[in-house]
C-alpha positions as CSV (number, residue, x, y, z in Angstrom):
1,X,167.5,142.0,72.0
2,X,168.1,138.7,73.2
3,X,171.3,136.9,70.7
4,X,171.6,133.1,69.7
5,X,168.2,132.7,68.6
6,X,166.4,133.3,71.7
7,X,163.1,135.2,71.8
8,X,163.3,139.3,72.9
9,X,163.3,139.7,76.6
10,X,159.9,139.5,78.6
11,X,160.3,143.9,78.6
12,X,161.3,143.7,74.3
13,X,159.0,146.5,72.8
14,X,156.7,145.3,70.3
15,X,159.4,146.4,67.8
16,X,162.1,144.6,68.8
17,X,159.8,141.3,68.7
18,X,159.7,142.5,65.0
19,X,163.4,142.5,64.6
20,X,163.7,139.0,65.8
21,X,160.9,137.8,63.4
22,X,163.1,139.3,61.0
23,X,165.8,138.0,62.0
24,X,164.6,134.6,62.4
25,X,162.1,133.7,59.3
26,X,163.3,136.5,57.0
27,X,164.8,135.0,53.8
28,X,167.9,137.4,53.9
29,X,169.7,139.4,55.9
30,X,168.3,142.3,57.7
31,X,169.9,144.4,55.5
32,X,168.2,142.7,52.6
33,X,164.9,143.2,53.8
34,X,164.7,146.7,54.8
35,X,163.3,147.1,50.8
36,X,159.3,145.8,51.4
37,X,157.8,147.6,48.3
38,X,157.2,144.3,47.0
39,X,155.4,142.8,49.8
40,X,153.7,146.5,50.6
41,X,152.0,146.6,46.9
42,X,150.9,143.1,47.5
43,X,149.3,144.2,51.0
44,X,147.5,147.1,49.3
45,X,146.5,145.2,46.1
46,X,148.6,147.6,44.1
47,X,148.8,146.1,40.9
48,X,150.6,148.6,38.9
49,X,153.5,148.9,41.2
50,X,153.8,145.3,41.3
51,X,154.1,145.3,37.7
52,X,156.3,148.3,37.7
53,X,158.9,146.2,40.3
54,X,158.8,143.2,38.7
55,X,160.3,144.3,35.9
56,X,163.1,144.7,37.5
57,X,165.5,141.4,37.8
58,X,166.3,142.2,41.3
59,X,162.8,142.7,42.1
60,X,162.0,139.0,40.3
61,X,164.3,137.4,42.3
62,X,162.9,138.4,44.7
63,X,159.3,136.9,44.5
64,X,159.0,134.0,46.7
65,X,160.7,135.9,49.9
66,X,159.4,135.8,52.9
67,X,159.5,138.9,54.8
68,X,158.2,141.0,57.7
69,X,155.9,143.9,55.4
70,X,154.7,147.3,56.6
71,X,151.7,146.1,58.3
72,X,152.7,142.6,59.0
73,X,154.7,140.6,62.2
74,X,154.6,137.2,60.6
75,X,157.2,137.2,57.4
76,X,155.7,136.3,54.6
77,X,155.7,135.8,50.9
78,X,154.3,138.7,48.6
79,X,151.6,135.9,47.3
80,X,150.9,135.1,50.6
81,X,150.2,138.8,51.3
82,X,147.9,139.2,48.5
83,X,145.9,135.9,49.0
84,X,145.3,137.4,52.9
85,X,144.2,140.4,51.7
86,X,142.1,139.4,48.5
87,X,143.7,141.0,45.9
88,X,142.5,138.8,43.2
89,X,144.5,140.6,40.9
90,X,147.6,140.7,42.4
91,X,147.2,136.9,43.3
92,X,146.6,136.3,39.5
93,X,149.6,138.7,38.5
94,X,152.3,137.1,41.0
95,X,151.3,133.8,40.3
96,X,152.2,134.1,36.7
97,X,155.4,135.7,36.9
98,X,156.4,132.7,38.9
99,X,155.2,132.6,42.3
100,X,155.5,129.5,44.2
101,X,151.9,128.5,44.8
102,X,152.1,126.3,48.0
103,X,154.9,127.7,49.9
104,X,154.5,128.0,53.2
105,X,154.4,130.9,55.8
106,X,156.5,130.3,59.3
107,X,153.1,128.5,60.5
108,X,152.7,126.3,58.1
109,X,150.1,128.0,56.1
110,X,149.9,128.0,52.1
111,X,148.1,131.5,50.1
112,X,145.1,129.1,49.5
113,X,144.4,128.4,52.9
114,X,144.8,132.1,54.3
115,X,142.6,132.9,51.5
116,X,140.2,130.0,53.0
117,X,140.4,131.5,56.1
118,X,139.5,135.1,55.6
119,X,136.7,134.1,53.1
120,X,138.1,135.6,49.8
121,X,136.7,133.2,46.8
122,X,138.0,135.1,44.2
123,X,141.1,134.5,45.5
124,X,140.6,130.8,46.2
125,X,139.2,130.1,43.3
126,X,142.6,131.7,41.4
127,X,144.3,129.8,43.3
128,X,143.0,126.3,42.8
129,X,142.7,127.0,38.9
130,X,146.7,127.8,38.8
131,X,147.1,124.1,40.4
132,X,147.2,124.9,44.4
133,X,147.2,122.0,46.5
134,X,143.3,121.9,47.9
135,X,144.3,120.5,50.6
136,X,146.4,123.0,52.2
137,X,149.7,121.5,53.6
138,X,150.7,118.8,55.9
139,X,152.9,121.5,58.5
140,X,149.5,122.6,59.3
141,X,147.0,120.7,61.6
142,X,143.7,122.7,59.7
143,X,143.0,122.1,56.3
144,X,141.1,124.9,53.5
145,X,138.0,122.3,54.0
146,X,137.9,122.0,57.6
147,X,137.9,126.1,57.9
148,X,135.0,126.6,55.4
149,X,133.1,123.6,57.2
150,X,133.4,125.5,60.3
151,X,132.4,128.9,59.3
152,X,129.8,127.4,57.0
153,X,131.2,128.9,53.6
154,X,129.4,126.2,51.5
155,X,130.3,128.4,48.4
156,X,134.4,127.9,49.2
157,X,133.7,124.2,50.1
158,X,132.0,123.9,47.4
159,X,134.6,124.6,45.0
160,X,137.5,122.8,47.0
161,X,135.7,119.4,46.7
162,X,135.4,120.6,42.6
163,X,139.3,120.7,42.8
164,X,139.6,117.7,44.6
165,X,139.5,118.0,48.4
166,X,140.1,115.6,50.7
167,X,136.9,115.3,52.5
168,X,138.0,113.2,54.9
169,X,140.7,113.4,57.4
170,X,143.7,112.2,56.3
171,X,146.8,113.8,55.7
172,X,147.0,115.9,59.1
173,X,147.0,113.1,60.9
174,X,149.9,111.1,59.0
175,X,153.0,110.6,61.1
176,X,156.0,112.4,60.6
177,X,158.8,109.8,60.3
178,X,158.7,108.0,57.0
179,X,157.2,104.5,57.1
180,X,155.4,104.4,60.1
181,X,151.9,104.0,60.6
182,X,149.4,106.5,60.7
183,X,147.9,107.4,64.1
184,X,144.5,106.6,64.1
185,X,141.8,108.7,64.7
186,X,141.2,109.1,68.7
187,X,138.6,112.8,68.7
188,X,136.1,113.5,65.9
189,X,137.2,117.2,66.7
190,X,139.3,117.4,63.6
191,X,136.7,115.8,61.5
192,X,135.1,118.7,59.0
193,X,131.5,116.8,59.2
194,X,131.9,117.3,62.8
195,X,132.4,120.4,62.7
196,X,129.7,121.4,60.1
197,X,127.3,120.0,62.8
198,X,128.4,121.5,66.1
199,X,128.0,125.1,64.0
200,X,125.0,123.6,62.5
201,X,126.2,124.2,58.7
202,X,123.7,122.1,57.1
203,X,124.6,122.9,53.4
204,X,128.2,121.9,54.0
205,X,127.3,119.2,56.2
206,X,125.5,117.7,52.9
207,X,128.5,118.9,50.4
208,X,130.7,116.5,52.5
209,X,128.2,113.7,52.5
210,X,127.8,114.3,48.6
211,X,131.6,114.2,47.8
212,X,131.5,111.1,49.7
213,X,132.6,111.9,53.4
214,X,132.4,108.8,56.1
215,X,129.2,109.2,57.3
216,X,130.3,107.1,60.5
217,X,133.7,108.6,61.5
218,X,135.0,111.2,58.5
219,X,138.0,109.4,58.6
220,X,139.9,107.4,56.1
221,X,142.7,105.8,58.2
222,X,142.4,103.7,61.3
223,X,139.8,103.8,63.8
224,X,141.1,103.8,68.1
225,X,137.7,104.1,69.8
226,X,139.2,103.2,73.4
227,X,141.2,106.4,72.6
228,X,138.1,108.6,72.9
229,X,137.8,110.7,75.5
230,X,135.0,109.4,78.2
231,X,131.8,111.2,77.1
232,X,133.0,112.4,74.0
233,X,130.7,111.5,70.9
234,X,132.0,108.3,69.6
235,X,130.8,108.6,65.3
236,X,129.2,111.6,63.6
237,X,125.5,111.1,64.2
238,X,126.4,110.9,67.9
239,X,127.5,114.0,68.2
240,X,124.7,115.3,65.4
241,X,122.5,113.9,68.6
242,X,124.6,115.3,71.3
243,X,124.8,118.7,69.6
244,X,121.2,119.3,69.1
245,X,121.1,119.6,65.7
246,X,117.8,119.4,63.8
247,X,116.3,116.4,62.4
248,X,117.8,117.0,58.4
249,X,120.8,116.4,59.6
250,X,120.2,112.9,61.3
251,X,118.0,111.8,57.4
252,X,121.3,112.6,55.5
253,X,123.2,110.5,57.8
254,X,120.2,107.9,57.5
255,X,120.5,108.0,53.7
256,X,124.1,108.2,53.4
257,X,124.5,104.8,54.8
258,X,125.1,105.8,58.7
259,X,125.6,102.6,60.9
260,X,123.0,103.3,63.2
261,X,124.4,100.8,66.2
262,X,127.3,102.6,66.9
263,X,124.9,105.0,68.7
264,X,124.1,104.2,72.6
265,X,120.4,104.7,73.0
266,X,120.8,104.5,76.5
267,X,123.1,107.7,76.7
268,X,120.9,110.0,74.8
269,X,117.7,111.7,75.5
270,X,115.8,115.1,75.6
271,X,117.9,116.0,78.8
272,X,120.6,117.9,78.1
273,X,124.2,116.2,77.7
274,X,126.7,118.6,78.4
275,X,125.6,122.2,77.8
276,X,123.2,121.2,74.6
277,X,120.1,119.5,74.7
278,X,119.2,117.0,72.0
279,X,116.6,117.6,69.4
280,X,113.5,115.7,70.3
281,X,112.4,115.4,66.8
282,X,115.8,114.6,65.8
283,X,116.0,111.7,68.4
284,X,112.8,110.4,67.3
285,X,113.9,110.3,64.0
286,X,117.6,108.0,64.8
287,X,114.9,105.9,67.0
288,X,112.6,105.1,64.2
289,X,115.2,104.8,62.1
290,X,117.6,102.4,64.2
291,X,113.9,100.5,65.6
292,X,112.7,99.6,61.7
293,X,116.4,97.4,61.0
294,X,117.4,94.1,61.6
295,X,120.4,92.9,60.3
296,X,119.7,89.3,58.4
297,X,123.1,87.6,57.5
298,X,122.6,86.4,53.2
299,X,120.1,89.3,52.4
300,X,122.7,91.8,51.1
301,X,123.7,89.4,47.7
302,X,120.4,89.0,47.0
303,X,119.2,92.6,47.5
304,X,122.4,93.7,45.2
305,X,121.6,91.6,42.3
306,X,117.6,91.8,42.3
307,X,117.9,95.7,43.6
308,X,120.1,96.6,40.8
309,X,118.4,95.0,38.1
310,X,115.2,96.8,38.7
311,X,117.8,100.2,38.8
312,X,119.3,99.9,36.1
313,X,117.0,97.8,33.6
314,X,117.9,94.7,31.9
315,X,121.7,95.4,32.6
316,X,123.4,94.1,35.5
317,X,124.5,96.4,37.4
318,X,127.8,94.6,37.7
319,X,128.0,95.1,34.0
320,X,126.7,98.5,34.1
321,X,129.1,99.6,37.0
322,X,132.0,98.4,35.3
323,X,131.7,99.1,32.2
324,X,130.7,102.9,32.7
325,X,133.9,103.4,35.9
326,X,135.7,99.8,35.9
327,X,135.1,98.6,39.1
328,X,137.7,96.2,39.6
329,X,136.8,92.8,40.4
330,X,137.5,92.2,44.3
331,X,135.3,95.1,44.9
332,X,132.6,93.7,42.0
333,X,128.9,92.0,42.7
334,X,129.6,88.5,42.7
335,X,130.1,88.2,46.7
336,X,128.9,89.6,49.7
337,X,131.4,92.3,51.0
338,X,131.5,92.4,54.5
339,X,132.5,96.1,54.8
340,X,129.1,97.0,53.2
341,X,127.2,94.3,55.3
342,X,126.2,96.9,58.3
343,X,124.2,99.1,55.8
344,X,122.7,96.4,53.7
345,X,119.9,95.0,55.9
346,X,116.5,93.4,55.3
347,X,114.4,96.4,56.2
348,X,110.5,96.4,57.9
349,X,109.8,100.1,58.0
350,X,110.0,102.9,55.5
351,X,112.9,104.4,56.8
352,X,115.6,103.3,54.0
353,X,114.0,101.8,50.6
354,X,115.6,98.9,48.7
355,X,116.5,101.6,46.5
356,X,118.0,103.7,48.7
357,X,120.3,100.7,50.0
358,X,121.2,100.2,46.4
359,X,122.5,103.6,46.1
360,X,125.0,103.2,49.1
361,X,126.2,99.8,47.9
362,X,127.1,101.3,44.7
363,X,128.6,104.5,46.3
364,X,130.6,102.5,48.6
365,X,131.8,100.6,45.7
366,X,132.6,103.1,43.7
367,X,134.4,105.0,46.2
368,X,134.9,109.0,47.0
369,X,137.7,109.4,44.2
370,X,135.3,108.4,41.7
371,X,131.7,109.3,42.5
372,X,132.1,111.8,39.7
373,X,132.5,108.9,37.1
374,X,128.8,108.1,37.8
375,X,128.1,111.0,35.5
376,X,129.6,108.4,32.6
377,X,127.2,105.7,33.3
378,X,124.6,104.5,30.4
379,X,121.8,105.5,33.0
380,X,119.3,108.3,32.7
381,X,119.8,111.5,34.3
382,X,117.6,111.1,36.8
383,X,118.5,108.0,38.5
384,X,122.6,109.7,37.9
385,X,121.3,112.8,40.2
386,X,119.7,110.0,42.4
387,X,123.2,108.4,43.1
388,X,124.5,111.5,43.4
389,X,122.2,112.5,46.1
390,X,121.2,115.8,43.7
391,X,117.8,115.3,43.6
392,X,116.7,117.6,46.4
């Protein structure tokens, strides 16, 4: 086997690749390691072994090692090996004798996102009770959210966003020297809308729109447009367009405040761009929708304060808003905020209602972190599951 670190020769046996995993990634010497009964019961979910080891000091000092099991090439944690293979269970068990809960593998994976990955709820849901981070970690470039977007496991999303999810991309694409800037989004490959759409996942496309995704790019950081790739969908309902998906998913992005400009009419039609055609009925949807606004600069103040009102009764819903989350003053009613002004537009058609431009206003100013908080308001329950967009 090659020494110094170097990888096995091109003619190294699968075996001796083993050995240099080992000797590599493996916690401990080799000599250490040869013992996997801790890492084998956690492979076959056998939970009374696991209790019978980790009675033993030497066994419970032992816990968070990473190491190359019976059935395994990657070394790994026994927690690790246990959240891969769903053992509930045994993910419950390790965790409370002291498991580390977002250690990472050699790839940069925590338990929660393997978990994610080979679709074991239990397992996630264990593991984002006992405090995982739902996020996954920031050594890997996929998150736990943008895996069950892709695969359309509304069920897992579902109860990431519960334990806070990111829904937007963030962290993965933060730089890695301290203090510099993030790099700005250049693909909307990496976004989880995105990639709820190209599968055609409705119900997790809406459970990011819900949590308060960015209907426009899914991003929370900056923005480099030029950066895109020629031909490459340049904002989420672009590439709903481009990807041929079906008309419900182009009326959530209508009623979740979508800028409908940033859309080239021009490039789009019922021809087919690239290998997928687009959705006639979809198309004539984003036309109807983009040919019924005009943008009229002074309309969104007045629409906020008179709108409102007639929401929320004889309270303002400046009053309403802050009293109920506590909106904080730079973000409150008494001026026109120009981030909003692209969705707050006199309207002609029936396409978006007063009151459904009310809604994203006060979503926007509420913000994703606190959408839940709309469950304090002094409102009635109906008009709450309204702003929540739980009504259908």
């Amino acid at each position: 086997m090659a020494e110094g670190g170097d990888a096995p020769a091109p003619g190294s046996a699968g075996r001796n690749l083993k050995e240099w995993l080992r000797e590599q990634f493996c916690d401990h010497p080799l000599e250490h390691c040869e013992d996997t009964r801790l890492h084998d019961a956690a492979f076959v979910g056998d939970l009374p072994t696991l209790r019978s080891l980790l009675q033993d000091e030497s066994f419970q000092s032992r816990i968070n090692e990473k190491s190359v099991w019976c059935c395994g090439w990657l070394p790994c944690t026994p927690l690790r090996i246990a959240a891969t293979a769903g053992h509930g269970p045994c993910v419950d068990f390790l965790l409370r004798k002291g498991a580390e809960i977002d250690l990472v593998d050699v790839k940069g994976q925590t338990a929660l996102y393997v978990a994610v990955v080979n679709g074991h709820l239990e397992c996630a849901k264990i593991l984002l009770k006992a405090g995982a981070d739902p996020n996954g970690s920031r050594h890997h470039r996929s998150t736990p959210v943008y895996h069950a977007a892709r695969v359309g496991r509304a069920d897992i999303l579902r109860e990431l966003i519960r334990y806070g999810a990111d829904v937007d991309v963030n962290h993965q694409l933060a730089s890695r020297g301290p203090g510099q800037a993030l790099r700005p989004l250049t693909t909307l490959v990496v976004c989880p809308l995105y990639i709820s759409a190209a599968y055609h996942n409705l119900p997790c496309f809406r459970l990011l729109l819900q949590a308060g995704a960015n209907p426009d790019f899914n991003c929370c950081g900056p923005i480099n447009l030029q950066g895109f790739s020629r031909g490459s969908p340049v904002c989420v309902l672009d590439a709903v367009l481009r990807h041929g998906c079906e008309p419900a998913f182009v009326r959530l992005l209508i009623d979740f405040g979508a800028d409908l400009n940033l859309v080239k009419v021009e490039a789009l039609g019922v021809e087919a761009t690239g290998r997928v055609k687009v959705n006639a009925e979809a198309l004539e949807v984003f036309k109807e929708a983009r040919g019924e606004w005009v943008c009229v600069p002074g309309v969104a103040l007045q629409m906020q304060e008179s709108t409102l009102e007639g929401l929320f009764g004889n309270e303002s819903a400046a009053e309403v808003v802050g009293q109920g989350v506590g909106v904080p003053s730079e973000l409150g009613f008494g001026a026109v905020d120009h981030q909003w002004h692209p969705v707050l537009q006199s309207h002609t058609g029936r396409t978006r209602s007063l009151l459904s431009l009310c809604r994203i206003a006060v979503r926007r100013v509420l913000g994703k972190s606190r959408l839940e908080l709309i469950h304090s308001l002094p409102i009635p329950d109906p008009i709450k599951q309204f702003l929540l967009h739980e009504h259908s």
